[in-house]
N, C-alpha and C positions, 0 to 999 in steps of 0.2 A: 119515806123517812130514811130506809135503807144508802137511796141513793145521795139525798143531800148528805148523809154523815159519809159516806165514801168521796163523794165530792171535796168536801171539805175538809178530809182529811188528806185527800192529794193536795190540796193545794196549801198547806203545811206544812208537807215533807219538801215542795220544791222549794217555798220559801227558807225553811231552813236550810237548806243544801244551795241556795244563793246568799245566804248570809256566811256560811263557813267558807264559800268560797271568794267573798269581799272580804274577808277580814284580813289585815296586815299581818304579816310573821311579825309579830315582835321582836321574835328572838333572833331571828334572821337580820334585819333592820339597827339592830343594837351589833353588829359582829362587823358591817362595811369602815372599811379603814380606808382613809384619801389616799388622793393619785402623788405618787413616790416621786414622780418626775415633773409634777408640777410645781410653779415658781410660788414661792410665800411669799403675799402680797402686803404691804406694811399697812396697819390701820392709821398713818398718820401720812400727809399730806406735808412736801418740801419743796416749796418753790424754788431753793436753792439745787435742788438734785434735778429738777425739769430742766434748768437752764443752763447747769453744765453736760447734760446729757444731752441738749439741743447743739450745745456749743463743741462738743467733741465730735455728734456726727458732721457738722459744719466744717471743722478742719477737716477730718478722714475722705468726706467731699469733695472739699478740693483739692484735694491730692490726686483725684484722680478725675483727668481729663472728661473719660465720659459719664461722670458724675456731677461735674461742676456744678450743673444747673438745677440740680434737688432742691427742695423747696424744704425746712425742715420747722415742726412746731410740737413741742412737747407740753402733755398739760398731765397732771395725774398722774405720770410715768405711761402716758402711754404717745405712741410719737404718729404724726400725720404728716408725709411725705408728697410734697404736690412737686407742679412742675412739669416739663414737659422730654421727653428723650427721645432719640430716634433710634434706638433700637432696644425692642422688647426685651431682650436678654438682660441688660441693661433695669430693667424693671422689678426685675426676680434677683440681682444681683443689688442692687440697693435697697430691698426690703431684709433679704439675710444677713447686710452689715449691720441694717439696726438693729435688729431681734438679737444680735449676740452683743449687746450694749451692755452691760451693766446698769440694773432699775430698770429697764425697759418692761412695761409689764405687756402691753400689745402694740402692732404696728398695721396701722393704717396705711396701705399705699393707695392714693390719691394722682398718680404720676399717670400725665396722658402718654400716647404715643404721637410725634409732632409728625409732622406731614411737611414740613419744609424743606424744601429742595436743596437749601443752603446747608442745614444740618447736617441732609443725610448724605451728602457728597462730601460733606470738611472728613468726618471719619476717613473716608475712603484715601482722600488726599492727602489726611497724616499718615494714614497706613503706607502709603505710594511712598513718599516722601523719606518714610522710616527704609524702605527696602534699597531705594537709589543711594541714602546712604550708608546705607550698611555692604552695598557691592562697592561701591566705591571705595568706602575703606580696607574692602576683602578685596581690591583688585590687583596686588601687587601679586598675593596668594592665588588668586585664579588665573591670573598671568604664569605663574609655573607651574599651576596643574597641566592649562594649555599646553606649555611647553613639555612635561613628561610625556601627555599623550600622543603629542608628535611627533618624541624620540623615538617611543616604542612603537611607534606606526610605520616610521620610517625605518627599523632596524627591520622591524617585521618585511616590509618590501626588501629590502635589501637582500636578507636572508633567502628569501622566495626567488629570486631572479639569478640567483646559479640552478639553470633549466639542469644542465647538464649534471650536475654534480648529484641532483634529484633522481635523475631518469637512474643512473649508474648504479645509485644506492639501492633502486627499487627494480622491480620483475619487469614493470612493461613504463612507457613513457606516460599511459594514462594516469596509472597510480603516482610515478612522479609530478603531472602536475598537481593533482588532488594533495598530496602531502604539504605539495609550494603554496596551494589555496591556504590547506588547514593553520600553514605557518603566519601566514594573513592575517588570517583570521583570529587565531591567538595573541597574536600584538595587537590589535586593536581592544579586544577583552580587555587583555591583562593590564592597557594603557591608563582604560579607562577606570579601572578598580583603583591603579594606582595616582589618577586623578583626585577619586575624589576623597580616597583615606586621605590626600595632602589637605582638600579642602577642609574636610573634617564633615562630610555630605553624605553619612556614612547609613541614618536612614535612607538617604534617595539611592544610593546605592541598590539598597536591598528592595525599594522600588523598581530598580529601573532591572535587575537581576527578574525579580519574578515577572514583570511585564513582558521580559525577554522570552523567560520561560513560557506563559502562557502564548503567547504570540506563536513562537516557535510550535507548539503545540498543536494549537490553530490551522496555523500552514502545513506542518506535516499530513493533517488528516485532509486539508483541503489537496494536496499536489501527489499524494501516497501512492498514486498508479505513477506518475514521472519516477517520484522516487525509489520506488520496485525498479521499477527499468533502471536507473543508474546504477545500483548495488545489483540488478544483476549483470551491468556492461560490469563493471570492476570484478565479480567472482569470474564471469568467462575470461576478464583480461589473464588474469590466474591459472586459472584450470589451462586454457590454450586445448578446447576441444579438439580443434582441427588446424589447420594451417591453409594461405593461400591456394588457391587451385584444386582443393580437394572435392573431391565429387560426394556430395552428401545430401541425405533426406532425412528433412528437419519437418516434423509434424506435417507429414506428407507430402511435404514440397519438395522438389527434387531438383539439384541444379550443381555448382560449382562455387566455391565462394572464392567472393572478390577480394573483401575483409571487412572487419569487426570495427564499429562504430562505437562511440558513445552513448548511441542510442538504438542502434539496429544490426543485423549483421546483412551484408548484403549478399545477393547468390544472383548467379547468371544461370537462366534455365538453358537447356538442351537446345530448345528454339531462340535463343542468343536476348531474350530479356531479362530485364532487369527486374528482381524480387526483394525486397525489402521484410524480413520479419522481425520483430520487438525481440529486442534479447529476455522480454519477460518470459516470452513464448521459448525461447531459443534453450532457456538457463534450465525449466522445468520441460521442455519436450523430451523424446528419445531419439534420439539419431545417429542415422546409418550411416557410415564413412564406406565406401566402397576402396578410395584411395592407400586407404592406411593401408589393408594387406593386397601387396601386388597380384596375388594370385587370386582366381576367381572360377566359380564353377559354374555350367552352363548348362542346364536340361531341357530336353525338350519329350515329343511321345509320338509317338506312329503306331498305327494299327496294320493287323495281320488277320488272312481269311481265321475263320475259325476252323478248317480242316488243314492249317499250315502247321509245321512244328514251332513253337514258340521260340525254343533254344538254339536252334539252328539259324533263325531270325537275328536273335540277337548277336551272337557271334560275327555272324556277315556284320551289322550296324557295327557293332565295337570294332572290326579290324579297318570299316571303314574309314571312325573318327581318329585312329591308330595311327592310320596312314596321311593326314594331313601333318602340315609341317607344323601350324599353331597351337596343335593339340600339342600337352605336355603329357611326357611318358610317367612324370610322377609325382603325382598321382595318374593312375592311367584310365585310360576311360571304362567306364561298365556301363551296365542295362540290366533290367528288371522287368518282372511283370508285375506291372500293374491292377486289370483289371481283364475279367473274361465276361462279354456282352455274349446276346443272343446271336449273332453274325460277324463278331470280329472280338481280337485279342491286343489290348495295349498295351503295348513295351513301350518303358519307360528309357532314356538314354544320358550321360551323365558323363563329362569332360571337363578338365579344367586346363585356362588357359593364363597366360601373363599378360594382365592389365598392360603394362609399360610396352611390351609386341605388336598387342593385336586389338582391336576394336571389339568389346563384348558385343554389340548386336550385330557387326558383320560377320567374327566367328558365327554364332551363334545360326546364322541364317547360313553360312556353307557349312557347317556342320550337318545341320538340318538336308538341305540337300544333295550331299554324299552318303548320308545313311539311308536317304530314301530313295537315290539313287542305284545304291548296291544290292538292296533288298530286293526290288523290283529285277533286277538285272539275275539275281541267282534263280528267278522265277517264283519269289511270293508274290501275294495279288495284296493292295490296301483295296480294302471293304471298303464296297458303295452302299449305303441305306438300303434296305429288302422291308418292304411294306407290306404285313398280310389280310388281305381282306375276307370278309366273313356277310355274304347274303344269307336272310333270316325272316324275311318278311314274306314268303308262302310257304308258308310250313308244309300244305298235300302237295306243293310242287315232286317234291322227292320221290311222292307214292305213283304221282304219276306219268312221271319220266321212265321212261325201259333202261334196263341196267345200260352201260356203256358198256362194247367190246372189248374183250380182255387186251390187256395193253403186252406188243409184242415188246421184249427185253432190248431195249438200247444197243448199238455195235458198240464194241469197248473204244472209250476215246483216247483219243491221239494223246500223245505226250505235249504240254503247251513248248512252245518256242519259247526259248530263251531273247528276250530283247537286250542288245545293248545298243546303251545310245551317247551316239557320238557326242567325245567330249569335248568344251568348248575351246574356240581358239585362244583365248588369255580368260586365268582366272579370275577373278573377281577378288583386288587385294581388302587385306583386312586389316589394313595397318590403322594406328589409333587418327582420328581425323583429330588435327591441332588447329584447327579455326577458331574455335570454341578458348582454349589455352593463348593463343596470342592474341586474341580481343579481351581478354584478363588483363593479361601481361601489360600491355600496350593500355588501359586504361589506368593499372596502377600506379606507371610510371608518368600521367601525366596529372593525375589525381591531385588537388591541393589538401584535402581530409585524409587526416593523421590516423594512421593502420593499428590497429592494439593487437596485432597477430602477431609473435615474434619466435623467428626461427630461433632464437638460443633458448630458449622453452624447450622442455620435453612436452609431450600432447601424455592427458592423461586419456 
């Protein structure tokens, strides 16, 4: 009994709690107020108002070209547009003139889109038609825009072609043509700006400006390794690091230069070829001018026994490099020690001579051999390698070997001989080898490619 009155008392409470949740708000229901923006529709019926509102979209129709063919039927205030057009815009453009009709209460469009070849090319061919004469009557006016952009084309060349007048005004004759470009280059711009302000073309302008731009853009990131290399030919034409014939080491390359390119500078190496490196390379390397200061120092090192006196060593070497004619008294030559090994002692030796006199590696190599000539001669000895060996692999050999007899004491040794050695019959000159210098010379002057090295430059 229990359970049926529980039963049936749930099913009760959900009925009631589905009936309070059907029931309408009244009060709610009683408060909705209509739509503000909708059209109030007249409870009476004027066939007079249908058929002036069919007959005004009829005119406004044919007013316009690609409307003509609308189809128009007003019943009720409300309008059904048939017909057929060839372009859909066209579709959506004749449903919004009628909906802003007056009485129009809705708008049926009913309008196919036509598929006829005739149709959809006439548009095209009024439009064609519209544009030929519209140049046509703008062509007296595009005839003198023509004409300004060929004054300012032409003045711009004009202006550019005093080479001379360019080069004079500017550091080196690259930069002068580069200015003669830039002036080019600016009449034609400014031709064209003032083209088409005349036309009055004054959006395409700012098309044809930002196309420019991006374009420009474009290419800069596609050509950006040429264009390093050109800016940095122009900074070196400026700077004037070195000058023709100078003997220099440029990121490790060593040679002479011929001259400075637009694009490269070039160097004749020691072994008389031809080296080409990118002024990209050239602009940001470090390099050695040897040329720039005439004077130059030349070291070299000899070794002495290790029971020789070092100081006495090197005096001998120093009065020897002293005594040549190439060596320069000033600065005057010295010597050092170096380094003290297990068998010998390295003196270090140091002289400077006049690039424009003497030949650095021929100095260099008679120097070398008058100081090791002189040394030898006052009776040091240069150290030969002394290797000492160590047996170790029978160790009871020792126990069972008998001592060796006492060793009698040496007779005191002779005093060594002084050697000297006959000197040669011509010396060996050291004058600068000019081969090198007139295979420059002699290619400069027959060179057709324009030098951006110029003596009236100072070199920084």
């Amino acid at each position: 009994m229990k359970e049926k009155i529980s039963f049936g008392y749930l099913v009760a409470c959900l009925t009631l709690a589905g009936c309070l949740i059907s029931t309408p708000d009244r009060a709610h229901a009683q408060t909705v107020e209509p739509v503000q923006d909708a059209p109030v529709i007249s409870t009476r019926s004027d066939a007079q108002s249908d058929a002036a509102i069919a007959e005004r979209l009829r005119r406004i129709f044919g007013e316009l070209d690609t409307l003509s063919a609308v189809q128009v039927r007003v019943a009720e205030g409300v309008v059904t547009l048939g017909g057929a057009l060839a372009d859909r815009d066209d579709l959506d453009r004749a449903e919004n003139i009628a909906g802003r009709v007056e009485g129009v209460v809705a708008v049926r469009n009913d309008i196919e889109t036509s598929v006829d070849v005739g149709e959809r090319v006439s548009p095209f061919l009024q439009k064609l038609t519209g544009l030929l004469r519209s140049a046509f009557n703008a062509a007296p006016l595009l005839l003198l825009g023509g004409l300004v952009l060929a004054g300012f084309v032409i003045l711009g060349w004009w202006l550019a072609s005093f080479n001379r007048f360019w080069r004079r005004l500017t550091p080196n004759p690259f930069v002068g043509d580069l200015l003669a470009q830039a002036i080019r280059v600016v009449s034609v711009v400014v031709g064209i700006v003032m083209a088409l302000n005349l036309v009055g073309a004054t959006a395409l302008m700012g098309t044809v400006l930002g196309g420019a731009g991006v374009i420009g853009l474009a290419i800069g990131f596609a050509v950006r390794d040429a264009l390093e290399n050109y800016i940095s030919s122009i900074m070196l034409s400026l700077r004037q690091p070195f000058r023709a014939n100078d003997h220099v080491v440029i990121d490790g390359q060593e040679g002479k230069v011929v001259r400075l390119t637009s694009r490269a500078t070039v160097l004749m190496t020691l072994d008389g070829n031809h080296l080409r490196i990118p002024n990209t390379i050239v602009f940001k390397a470090v390099i050695l001018n040897y040329t720039r200061n005439p004077e130059r120092r030349l070291e070299f090192e000899l070794g002495v026994d290790a029971e020789d006196d070092p100081e006495s060593a090197i005096c001998t070497g120093v009065e020897a490099l002293a005594a040549l004619d190439f060596i320069l008294t000033e600065p005057a030559p010295s010597g050092l020690i170096v380094a003290v090994g297990d068998s010998n002692i390295v003196l270090k030796f140091m002289a400077w001579i006049d690039q424009g006199e003497a030949d650095f590696l021929k100095a260099r190599s008679r120097s070398i051999r008058a100081a090791k000539m002189a040394i030898e001669a006052a009776g040091f000895t240069l150290p030969e390698p002394i290797y000492r060996l160590r047996v170790d692999q029978f160790p009871n050999l020792a126990k069972a070997t008998p001592a060796p007899a006492r060793r009698q004491p040496a007779p005191p040794a002779t005093p060594r001989p002084t050697r000297t050695a006959a000197a040669p019959a011509e010396e060996m000159s050291v004058r600068p080898d000019v081969h090198i210098d007139e295979t420059i010379e002699a290619e400069r002057r027959g060179a057709s490619e324009e030098d951006l090295l110029s003596t009236e430059r100072p070199i920084e």
